[in-house]
Short mmCIF file of the C-alpha atoms (twelve columns), coordinates in Angstrom:
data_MODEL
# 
_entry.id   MODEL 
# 
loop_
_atom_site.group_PDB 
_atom_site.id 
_atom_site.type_symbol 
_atom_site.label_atom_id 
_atom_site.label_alt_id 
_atom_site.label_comp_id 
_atom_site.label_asym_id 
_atom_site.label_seq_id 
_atom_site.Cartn_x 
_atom_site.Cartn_y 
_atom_site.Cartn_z 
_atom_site.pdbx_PDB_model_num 
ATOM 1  C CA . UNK A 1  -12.089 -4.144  5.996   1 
ATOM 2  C CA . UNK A 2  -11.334 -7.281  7.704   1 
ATOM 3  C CA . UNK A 3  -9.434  -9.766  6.071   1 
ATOM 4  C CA . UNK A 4  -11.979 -12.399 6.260   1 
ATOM 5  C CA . UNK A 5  -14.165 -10.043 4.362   1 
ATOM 6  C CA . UNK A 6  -11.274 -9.341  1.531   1 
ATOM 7  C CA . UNK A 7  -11.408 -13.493 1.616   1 
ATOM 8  C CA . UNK A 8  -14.882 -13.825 1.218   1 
ATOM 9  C CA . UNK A 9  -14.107 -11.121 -2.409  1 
ATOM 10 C CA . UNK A 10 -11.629 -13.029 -3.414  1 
ATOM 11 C CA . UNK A 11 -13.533 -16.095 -3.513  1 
ATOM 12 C CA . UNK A 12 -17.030 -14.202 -5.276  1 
ATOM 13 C CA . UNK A 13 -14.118 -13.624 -7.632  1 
ATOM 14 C CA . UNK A 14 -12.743 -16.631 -8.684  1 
ATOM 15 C CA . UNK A 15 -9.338  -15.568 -7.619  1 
ATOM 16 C CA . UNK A 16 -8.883  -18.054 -4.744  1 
ATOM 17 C CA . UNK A 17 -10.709 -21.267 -4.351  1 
ATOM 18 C CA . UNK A 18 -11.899 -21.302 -0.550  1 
ATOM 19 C CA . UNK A 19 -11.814 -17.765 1.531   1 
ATOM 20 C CA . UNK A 20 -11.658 -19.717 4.757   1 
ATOM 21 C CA . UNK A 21 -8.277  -21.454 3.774   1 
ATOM 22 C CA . UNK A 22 -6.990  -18.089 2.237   1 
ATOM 23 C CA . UNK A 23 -8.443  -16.431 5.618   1 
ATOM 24 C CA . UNK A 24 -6.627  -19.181 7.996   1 
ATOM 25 C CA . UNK A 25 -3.467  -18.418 5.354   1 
ATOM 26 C CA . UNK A 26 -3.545  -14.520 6.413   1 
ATOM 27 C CA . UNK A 27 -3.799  -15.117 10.251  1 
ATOM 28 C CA . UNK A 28 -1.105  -17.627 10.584  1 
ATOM 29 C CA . UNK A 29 1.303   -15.892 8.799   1 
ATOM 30 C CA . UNK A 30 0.311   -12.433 10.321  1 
ATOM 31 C CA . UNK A 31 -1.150  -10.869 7.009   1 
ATOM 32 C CA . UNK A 32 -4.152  -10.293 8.432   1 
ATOM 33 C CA . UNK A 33 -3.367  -7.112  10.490  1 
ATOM 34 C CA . UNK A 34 -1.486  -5.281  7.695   1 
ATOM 35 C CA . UNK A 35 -3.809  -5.902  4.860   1 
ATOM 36 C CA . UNK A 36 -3.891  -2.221  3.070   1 
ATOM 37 C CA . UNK A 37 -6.758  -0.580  1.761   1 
ATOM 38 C CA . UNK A 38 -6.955  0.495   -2.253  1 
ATOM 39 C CA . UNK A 39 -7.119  -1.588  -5.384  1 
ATOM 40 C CA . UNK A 40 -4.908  -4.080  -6.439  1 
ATOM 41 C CA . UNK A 41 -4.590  -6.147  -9.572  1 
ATOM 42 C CA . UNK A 42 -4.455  -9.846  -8.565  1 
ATOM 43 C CA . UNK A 43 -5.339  -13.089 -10.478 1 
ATOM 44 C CA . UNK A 44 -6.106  -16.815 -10.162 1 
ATOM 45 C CA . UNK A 45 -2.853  -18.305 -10.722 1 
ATOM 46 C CA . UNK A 46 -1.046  -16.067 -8.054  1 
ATOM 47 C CA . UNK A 47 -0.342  -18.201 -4.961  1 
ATOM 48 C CA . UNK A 48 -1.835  -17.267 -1.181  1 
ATOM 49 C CA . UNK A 49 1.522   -15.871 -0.827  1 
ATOM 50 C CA . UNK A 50 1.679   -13.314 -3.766  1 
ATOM 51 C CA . UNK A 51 -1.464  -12.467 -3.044  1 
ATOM 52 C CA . UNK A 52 -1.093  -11.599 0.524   1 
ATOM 53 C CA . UNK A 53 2.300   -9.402  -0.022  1 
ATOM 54 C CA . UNK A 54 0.106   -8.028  -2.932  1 
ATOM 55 C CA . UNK A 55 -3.139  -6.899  -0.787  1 
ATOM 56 C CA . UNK A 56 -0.317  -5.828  2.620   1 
ATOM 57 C CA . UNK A 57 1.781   -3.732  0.360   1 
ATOM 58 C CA . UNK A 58 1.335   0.084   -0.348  1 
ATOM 59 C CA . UNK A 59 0.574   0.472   -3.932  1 
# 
């Protein structure tokens, strides 16, 4: 799943405000090509960062 998609989740969510800032977080700080598949229990007041070594690390 592309991490634009796992974004766009996020957002439906109400875990993260905007997927296209969260999405433009991933890519510039290379998260975007690791991002793991499998479940993950994330909530709203986790920041970008948290939530991208969350969603990149083996569970």
């Amino acid at each position: 799943m592309a991490s634009s998609e796992i974004s766009d989740i996020l957002e439906n969510e109400d875990i993260i405000e905007s997927a296209s800032d969260f999405n433009d977080y991933l890519e510039d700080n290379d998260y975007a090509i690791n991002v793991k598949p499998g479940t993950f229990e994330l909530t709203s007041d986790m920041s970008h960062f948290d939530i991208a070594e969350v969603i990149t690390s083996y569970n």
